[in-house]
C-alpha positions as a Markdown table, in Angstrom:
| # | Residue | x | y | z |
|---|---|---|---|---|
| 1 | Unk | 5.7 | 30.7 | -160.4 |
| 2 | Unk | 7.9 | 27.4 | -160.7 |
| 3 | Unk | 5.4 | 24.4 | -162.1 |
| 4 | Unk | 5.9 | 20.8 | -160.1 |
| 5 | Unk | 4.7 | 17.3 | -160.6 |
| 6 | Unk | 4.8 | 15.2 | -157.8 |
| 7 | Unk | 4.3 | 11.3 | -158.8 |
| 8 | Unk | 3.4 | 9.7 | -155.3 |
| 9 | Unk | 1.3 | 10.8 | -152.8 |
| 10 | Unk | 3.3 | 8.9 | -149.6 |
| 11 | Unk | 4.9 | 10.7 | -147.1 |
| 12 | Unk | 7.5 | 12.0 | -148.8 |
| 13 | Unk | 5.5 | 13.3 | -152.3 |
| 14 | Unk | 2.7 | 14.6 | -150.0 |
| 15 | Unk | 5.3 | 16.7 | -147.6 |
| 16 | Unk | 7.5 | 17.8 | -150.8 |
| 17 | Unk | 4.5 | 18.9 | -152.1 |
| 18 | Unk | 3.5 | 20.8 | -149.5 |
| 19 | Unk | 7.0 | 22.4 | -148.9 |
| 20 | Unk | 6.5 | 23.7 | -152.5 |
| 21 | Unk | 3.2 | 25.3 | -152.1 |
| 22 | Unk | 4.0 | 27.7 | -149.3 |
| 23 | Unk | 7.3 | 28.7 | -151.2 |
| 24 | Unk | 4.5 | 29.5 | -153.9 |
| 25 | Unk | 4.6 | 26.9 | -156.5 |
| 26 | Unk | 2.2 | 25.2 | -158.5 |
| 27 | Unk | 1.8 | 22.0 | -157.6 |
| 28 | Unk | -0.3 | 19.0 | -159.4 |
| 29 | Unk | 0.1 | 15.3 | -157.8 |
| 30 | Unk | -0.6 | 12.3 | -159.3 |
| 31 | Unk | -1.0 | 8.5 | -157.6 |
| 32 | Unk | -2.9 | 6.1 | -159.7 |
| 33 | Unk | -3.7 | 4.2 | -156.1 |
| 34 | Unk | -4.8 | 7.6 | -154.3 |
| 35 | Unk | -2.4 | 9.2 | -151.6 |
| 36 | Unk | -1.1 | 7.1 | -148.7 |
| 37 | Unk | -1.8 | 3.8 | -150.2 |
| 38 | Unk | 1.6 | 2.1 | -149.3 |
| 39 | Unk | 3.4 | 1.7 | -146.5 |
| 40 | Unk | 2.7 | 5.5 | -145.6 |
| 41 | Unk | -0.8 | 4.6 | -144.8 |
| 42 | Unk | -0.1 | 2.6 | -141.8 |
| 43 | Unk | -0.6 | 2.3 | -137.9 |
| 44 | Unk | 2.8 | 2.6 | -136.5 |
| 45 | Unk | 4.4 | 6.0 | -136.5 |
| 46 | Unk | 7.6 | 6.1 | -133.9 |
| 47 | Unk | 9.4 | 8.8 | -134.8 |
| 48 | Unk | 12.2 | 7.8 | -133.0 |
| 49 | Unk | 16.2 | 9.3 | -132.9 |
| 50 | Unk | 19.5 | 7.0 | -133.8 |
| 51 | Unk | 21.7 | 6.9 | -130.8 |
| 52 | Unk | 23.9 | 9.6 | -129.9 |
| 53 | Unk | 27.1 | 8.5 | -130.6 |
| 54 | Unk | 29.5 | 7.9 | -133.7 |
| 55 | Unk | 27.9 | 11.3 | -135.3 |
| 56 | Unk | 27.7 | 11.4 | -138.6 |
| 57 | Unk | 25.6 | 13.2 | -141.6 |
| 58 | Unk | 22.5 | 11.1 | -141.8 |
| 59 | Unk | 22.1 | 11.4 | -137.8 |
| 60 | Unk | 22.6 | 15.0 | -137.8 |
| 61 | Unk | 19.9 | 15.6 | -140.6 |
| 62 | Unk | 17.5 | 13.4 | -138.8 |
| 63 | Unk | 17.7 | 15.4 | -135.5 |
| 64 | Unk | 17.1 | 18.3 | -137.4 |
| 65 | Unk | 14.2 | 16.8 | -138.6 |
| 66 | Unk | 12.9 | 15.4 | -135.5 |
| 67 | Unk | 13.2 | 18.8 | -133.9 |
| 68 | Unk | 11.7 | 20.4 | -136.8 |
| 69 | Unk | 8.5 | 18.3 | -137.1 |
| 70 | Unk | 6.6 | 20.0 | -134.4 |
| 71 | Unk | 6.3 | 23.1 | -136.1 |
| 72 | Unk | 5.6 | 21.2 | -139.4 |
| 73 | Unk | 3.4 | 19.0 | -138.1 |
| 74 | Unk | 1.5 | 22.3 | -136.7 |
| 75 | Unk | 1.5 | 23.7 | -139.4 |
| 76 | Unk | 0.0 | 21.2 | -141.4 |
| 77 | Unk | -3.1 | 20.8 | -138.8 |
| 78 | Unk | -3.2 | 24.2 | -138.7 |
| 79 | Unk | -3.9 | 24.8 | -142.9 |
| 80 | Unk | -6.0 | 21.7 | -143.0 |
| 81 | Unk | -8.2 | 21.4 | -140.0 |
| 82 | Unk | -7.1 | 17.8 | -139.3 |
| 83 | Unk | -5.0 | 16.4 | -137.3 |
| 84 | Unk | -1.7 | 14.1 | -137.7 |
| 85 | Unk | -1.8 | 12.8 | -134.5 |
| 86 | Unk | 1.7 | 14.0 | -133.5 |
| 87 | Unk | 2.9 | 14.6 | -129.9 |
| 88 | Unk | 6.7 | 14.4 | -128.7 |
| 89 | Unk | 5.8 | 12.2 | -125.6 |
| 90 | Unk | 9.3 | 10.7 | -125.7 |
| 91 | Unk | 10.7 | 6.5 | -125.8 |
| 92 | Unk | 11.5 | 4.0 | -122.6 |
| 93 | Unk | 14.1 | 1.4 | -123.5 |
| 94 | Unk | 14.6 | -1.2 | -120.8 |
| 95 | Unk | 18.7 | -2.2 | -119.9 |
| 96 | Unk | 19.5 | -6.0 | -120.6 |
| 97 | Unk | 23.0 | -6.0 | -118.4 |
| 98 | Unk | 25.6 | -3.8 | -117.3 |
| 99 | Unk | 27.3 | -3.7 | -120.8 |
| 100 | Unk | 24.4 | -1.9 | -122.1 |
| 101 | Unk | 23.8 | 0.2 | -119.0 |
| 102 | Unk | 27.3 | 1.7 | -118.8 |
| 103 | Unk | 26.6 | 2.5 | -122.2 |
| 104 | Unk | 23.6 | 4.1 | -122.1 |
| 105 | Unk | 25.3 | 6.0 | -119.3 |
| 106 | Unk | 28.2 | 7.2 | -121.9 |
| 107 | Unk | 25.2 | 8.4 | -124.3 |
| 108 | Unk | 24.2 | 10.5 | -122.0 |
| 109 | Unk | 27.2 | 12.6 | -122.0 |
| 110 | Unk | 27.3 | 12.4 | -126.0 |
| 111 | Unk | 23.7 | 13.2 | -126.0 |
| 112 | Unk | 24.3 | 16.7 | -124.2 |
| 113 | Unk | 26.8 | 17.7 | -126.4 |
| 114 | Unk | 25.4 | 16.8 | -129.6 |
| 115 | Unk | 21.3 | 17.3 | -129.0 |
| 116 | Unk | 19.8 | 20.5 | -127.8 |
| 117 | Unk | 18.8 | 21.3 | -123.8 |
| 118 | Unk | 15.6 | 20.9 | -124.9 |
| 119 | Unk | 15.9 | 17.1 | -125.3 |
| 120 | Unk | 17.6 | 14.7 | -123.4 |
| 121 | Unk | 19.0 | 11.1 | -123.3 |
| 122 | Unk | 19.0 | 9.6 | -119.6 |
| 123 | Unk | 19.2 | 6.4 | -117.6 |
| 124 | Unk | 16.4 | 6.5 | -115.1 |
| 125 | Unk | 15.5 | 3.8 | -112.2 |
| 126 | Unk | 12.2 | 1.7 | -114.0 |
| 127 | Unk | 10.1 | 2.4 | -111.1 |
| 128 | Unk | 9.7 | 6.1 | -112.0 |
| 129 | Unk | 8.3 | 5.3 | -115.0 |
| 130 | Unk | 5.2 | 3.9 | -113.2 |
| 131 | Unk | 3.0 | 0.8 | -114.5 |
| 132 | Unk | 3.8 | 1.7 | -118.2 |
| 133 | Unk | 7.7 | 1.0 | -117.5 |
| 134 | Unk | 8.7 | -2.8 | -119.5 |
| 135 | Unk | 10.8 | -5.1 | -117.9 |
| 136 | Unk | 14.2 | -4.4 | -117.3 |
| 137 | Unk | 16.8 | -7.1 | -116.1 |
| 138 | Unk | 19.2 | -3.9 | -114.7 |
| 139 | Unk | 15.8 | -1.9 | -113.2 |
| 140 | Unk | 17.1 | 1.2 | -115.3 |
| 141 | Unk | 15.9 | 2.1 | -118.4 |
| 142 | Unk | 16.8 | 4.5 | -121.4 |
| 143 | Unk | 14.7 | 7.5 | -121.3 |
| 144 | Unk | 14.7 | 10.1 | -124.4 |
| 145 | Unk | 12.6 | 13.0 | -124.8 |
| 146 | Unk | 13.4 | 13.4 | -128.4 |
| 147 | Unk | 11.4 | 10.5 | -129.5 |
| 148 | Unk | 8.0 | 11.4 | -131.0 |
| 149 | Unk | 5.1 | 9.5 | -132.3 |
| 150 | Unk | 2.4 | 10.6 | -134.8 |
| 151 | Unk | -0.6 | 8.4 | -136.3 |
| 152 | Unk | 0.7 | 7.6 | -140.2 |
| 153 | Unk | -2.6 | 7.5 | -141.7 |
| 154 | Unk | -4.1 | 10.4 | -139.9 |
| 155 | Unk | -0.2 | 12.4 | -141.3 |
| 156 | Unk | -1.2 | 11.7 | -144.5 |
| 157 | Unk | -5.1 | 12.9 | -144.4 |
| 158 | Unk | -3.7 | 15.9 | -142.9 |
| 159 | Unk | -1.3 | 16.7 | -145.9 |
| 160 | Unk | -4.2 | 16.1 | -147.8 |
| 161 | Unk | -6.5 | 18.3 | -146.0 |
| 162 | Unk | -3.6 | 21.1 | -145.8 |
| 163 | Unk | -3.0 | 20.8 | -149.8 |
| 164 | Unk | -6.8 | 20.8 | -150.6 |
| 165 | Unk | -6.7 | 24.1 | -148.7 |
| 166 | Unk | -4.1 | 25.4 | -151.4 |
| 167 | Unk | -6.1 | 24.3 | -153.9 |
| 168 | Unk | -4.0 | 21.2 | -154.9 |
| 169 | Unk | -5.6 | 17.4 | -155.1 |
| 170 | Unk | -4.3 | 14.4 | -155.7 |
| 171 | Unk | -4.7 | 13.0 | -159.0 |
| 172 | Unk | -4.9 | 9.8 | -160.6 |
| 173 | Unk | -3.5 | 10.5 | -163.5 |
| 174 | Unk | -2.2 | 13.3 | -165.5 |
| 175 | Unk | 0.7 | 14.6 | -167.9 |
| 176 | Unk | 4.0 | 16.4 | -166.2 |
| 177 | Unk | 4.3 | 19.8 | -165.8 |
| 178 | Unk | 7.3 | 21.5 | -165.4 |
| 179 | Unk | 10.2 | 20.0 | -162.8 |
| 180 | Unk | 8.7 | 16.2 | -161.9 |
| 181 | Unk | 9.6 | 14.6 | -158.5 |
| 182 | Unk | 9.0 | 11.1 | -158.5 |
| 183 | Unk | 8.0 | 9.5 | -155.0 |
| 184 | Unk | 6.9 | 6.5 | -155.9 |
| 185 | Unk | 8.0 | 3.8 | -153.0 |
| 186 | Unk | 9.1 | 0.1 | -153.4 |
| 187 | Unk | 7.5 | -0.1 | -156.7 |
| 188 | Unk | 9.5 | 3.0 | -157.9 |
| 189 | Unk | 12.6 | 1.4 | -157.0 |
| 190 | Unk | 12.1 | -2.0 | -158.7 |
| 191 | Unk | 11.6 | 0.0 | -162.1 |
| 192 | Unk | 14.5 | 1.4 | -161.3 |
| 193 | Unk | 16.0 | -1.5 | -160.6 |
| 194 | Unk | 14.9 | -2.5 | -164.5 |
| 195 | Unk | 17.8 | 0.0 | -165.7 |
| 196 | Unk | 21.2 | -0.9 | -164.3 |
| 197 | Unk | 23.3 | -4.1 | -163.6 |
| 198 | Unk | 23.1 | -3.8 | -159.8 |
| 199 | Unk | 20.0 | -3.4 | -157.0 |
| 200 | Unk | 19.1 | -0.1 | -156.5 |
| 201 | Unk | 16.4 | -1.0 | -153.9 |
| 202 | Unk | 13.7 | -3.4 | -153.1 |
| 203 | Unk | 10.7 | -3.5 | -150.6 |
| 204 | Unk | 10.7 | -4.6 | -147.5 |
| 205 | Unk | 7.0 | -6.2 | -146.5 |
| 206 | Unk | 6.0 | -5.5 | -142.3 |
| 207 | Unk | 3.3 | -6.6 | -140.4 |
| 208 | Unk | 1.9 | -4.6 | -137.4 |
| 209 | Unk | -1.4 | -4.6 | -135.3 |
| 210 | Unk | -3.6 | -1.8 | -133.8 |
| 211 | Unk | -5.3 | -2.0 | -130.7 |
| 212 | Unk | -7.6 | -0.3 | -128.5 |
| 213 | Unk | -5.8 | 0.4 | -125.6 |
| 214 | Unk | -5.5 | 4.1 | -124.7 |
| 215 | Unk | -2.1 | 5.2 | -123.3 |
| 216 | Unk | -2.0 | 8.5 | -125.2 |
| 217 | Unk | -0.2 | 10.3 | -123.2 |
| 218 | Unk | 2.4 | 7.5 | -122.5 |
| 219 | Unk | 5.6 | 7.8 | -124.1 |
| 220 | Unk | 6.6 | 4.9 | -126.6 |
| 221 | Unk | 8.4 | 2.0 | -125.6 |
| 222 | Unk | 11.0 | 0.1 | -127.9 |
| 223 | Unk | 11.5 | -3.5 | -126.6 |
| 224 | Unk | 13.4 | -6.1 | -128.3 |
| 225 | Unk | 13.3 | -4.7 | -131.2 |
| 226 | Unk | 9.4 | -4.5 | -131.1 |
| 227 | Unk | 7.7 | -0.5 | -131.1 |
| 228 | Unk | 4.8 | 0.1 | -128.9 |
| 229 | Unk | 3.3 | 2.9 | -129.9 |
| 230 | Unk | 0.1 | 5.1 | -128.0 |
| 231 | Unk | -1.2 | 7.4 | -130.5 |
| 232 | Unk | -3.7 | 10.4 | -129.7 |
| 233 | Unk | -6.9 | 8.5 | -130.6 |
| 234 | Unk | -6.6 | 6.0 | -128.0 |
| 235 | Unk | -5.3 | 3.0 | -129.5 |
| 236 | Unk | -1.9 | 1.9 | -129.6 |
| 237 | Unk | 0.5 | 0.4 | -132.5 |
| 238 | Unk | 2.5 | -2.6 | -132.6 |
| 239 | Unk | 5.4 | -3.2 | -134.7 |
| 240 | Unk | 6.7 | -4.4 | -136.7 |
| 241 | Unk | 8.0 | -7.4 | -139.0 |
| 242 | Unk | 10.9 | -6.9 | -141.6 |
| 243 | Unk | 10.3 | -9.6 | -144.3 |
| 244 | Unk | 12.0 | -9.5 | -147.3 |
| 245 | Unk | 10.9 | -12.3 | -149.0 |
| 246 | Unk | 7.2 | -12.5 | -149.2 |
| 247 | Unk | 4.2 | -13.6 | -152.2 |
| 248 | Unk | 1.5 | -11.0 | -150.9 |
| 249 | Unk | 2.2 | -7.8 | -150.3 |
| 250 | Unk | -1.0 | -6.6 | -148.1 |
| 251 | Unk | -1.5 | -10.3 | -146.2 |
| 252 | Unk | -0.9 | -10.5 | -142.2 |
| 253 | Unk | -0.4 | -14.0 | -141.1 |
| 254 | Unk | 1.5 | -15.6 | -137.9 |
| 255 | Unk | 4.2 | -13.4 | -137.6 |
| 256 | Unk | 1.4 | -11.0 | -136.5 |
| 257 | Unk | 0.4 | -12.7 | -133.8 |
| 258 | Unk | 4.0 | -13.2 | -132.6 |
| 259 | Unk | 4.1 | -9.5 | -132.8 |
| 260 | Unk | 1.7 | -9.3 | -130.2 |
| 261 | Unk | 2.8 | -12.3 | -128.0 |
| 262 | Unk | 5.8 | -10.1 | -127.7 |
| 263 | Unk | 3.6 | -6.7 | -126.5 |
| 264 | Unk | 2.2 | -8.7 | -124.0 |
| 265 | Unk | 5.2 | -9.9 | -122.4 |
| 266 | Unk | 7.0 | -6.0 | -122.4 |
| 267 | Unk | 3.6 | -4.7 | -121.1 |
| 268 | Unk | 1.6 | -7.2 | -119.5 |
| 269 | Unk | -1.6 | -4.8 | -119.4 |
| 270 | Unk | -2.2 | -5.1 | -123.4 |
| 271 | Unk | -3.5 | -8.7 | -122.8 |
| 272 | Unk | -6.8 | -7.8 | -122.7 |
| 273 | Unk | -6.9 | -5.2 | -125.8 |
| 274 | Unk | -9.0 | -5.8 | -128.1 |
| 275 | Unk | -7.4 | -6.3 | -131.9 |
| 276 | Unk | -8.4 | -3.5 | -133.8 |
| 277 | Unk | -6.9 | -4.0 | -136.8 |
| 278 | Unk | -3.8 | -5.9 | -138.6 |
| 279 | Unk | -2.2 | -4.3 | -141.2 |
| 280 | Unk | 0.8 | -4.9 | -143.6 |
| 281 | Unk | 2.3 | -3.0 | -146.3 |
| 282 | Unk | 5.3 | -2.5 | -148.0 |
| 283 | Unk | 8.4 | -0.2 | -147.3 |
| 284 | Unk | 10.8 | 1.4 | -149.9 |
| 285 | Unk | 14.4 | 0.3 | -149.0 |
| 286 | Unk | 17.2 | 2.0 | -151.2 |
| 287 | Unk | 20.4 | -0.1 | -151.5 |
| 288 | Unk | 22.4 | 2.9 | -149.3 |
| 289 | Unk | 19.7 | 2.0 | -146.7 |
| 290 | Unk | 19.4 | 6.1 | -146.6 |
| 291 | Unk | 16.8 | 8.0 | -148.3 |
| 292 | Unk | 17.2 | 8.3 | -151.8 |
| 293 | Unk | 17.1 | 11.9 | -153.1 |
| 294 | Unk | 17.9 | 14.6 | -155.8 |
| 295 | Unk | 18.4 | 14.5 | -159.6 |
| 296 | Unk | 17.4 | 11.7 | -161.8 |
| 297 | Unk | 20.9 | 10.9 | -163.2 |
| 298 | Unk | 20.4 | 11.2 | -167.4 |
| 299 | Unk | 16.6 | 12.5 | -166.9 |
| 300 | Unk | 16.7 | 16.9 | -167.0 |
| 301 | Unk | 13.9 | 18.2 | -165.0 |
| 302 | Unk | 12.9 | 14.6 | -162.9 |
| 303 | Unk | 14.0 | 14.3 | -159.7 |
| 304 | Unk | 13.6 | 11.1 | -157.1 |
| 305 | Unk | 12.8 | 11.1 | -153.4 |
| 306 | Unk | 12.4 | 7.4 | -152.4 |
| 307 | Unk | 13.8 | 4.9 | -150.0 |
| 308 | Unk | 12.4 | 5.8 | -146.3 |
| 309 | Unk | 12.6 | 2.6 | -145.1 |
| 310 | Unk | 11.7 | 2.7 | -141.5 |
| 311 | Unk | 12.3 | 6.4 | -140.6 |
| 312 | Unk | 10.6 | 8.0 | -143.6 |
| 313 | Unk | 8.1 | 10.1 | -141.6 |
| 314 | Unk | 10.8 | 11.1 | -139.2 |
| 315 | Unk | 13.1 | 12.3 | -142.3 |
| 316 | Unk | 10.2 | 14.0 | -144.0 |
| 317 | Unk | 9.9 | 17.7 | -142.9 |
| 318 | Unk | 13.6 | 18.0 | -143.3 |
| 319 | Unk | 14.1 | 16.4 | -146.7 |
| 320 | Unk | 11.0 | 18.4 | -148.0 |
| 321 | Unk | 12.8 | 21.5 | -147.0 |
| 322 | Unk | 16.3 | 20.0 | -149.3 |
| 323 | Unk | 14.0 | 18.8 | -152.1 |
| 324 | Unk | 12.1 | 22.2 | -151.8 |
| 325 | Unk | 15.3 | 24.0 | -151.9 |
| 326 | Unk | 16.4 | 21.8 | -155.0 |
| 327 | Unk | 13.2 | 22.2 | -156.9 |
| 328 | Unk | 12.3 | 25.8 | -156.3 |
| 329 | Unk | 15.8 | 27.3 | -156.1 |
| 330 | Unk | 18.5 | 25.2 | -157.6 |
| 331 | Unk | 20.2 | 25.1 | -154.2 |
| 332 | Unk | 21.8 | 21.2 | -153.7 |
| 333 | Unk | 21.8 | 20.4 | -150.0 |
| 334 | Unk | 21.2 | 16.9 | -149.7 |
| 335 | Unk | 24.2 | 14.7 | -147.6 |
| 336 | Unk | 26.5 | 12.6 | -149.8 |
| 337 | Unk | 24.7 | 9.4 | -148.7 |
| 338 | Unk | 21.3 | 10.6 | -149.3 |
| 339 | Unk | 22.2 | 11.3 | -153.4 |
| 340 | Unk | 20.9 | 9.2 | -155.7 |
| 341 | Unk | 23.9 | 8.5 | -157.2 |
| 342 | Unk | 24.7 | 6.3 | -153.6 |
| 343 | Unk | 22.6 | 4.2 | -154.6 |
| 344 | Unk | 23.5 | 3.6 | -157.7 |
């Protein structure tokens, strides 16, 4: 059987890792900080699609992904006994003018020939989305069905829980064995950064709040910018800031509450939540503004899957299958603007 080492238990070490072990590997991980200690242990989760239109490689591997994470995601609850919190219960997008709206009409006609029946892309009237529908200046809004939204925490615990059933924990330390994978977010990329005349990535610090509002079975809404997010345990994300200049990595301060100001006015009904927690955290942002993946140029056997700024858990049961493939099998089917050397 085929040894790994996965250095980083975030989102994408934990689901590479995981890919590996039902192909039969052995698998050891290692995260000095424990697994989901960055920005993959936090509150937001929209798993959310690009628009359909201008089609390119990165947008077709991330519908791929989005419409394979239901049967990952289930599979992972399934192994582990916990749950990730994941449900596609779709996105609302209010329509600012009639720019917009004609074309969000025109998406709709991309939409059905580049996404599967099974999802769909459609302008509906706002009030047929009920009380949960934000304001929209036009009275339509954007509906899509292939927008999903999971709990980021509870996805990593349930990795956890579905690797500990295989027998594999996450270390804190430990020597490689055989092929190493190394996952290991905005930190990773600033050593990397250490090596070469040019930026290869940097982090990118955001701010988001959780409150106890239950909406669960609500889809998500995406207003100005600004996710609001009902996840399956009643409470419901806000988010989130993009800073990328900032002196503490894990502080929240006013930009949190702005976040919130903002809920409020898309969905006047949050005024009364209570705040259950403000987070922030750090995401991994590769120069190519892609994910970040195969060989480590110059380094045989060490391999890098890093960069998932913002759509890192959407991305992940796809690029585990590429990295899988890579690692187990020698078989190279990562785009040309996901490779490493993109970055570079």
């Amino acid at each position: 059987m085929a040894e790994i080492t996965v250095r980083g238990a975030g989102i994408f070490g934990l689901s590479i890792a995981w890919a590996c072990v039902q192909r039969g590997a052995t698998v050891q991980m290692i995260d000095p900080f424990g697994p989901g200690a960055g920005s993959s242990g936090g509150i937001v989760g929209a798993l959310a699609p690009h628009v359909p239109e201008n089609w390119n490689a990165k947008k077709a591997f991330q519908l791929d992904s989005l419409l394979l994470a239901e049967s990952f995601w289930s599979e992972v609850e399934e192994a582990g006994g916990v749950s990730p919190g994941y449900a596609r219960t779709g996105r609302l997008q209010p329509i600012a003018d009639d720019h917009a709206l004609d074309l969000a009409r025109a998406r709709e006609g991309t939409a059905r020939d580049l996404w599967p029946a099974q999802v769909q892309w459609q302008v509906i009237d706002a009030q047929d989305a009920g009380p949960w529908a934000p304001p929209s200046p036009t009275g339509r809004l954007i509906h899509d069905t292939l927008t999903a939204r999971m709990h980021p925490r509870q996805a990593c615990a349930a990795l956890v829980a579905a690797l500990a059933a295989k027998g594999v924990s996450v270390q804190t330390e430990g020597e490689d064995r055989g092929q190493t994978l190394w996952a290991t977010g905005w930190q990773g990329l600033l050593e990397l950064n250490k090596s070469h005349t040019r930026t290869i990535g940097n982090g990118v610090k955001g701010q988001a709040l959780l409150l106890g509002h239950d909406a669960r079975t609500a889809p998500q809404l995406f207003v100005d910018g600004l996710h609001i997010v009902p996840h399956a345990d009643g409470t419901t994300a806000i988010g989130s800031t993009s800073e990328r200049a900032f002196a503490d990595p894990s502080s929240t301060d006013a930009q949190c509450d702005a976040l919130l100001a903002r809920a409020v006015t898309a969905l006047p009904q949050l005024a009364d939540a209570p705040v259950l927690e403000r987070w922030a955290g750090v995401r991994p942002r590769a120069r190519s503004r892609a994910p970040m993946l195969g060989p480590w140029p110059d380094r045989p056997g060490h391999f890098i899957a890093n960069g998932g700024f913002k759509i890192g858990f959407g991305m992940a049961p796809r690029i585990a299958q590429v990295m899988a493939d890579l690692l187990l099998e020698g078989r190279d089917n990562i785009p040309p603007d996901f490779r490493v050397e993109a970055s570079l």
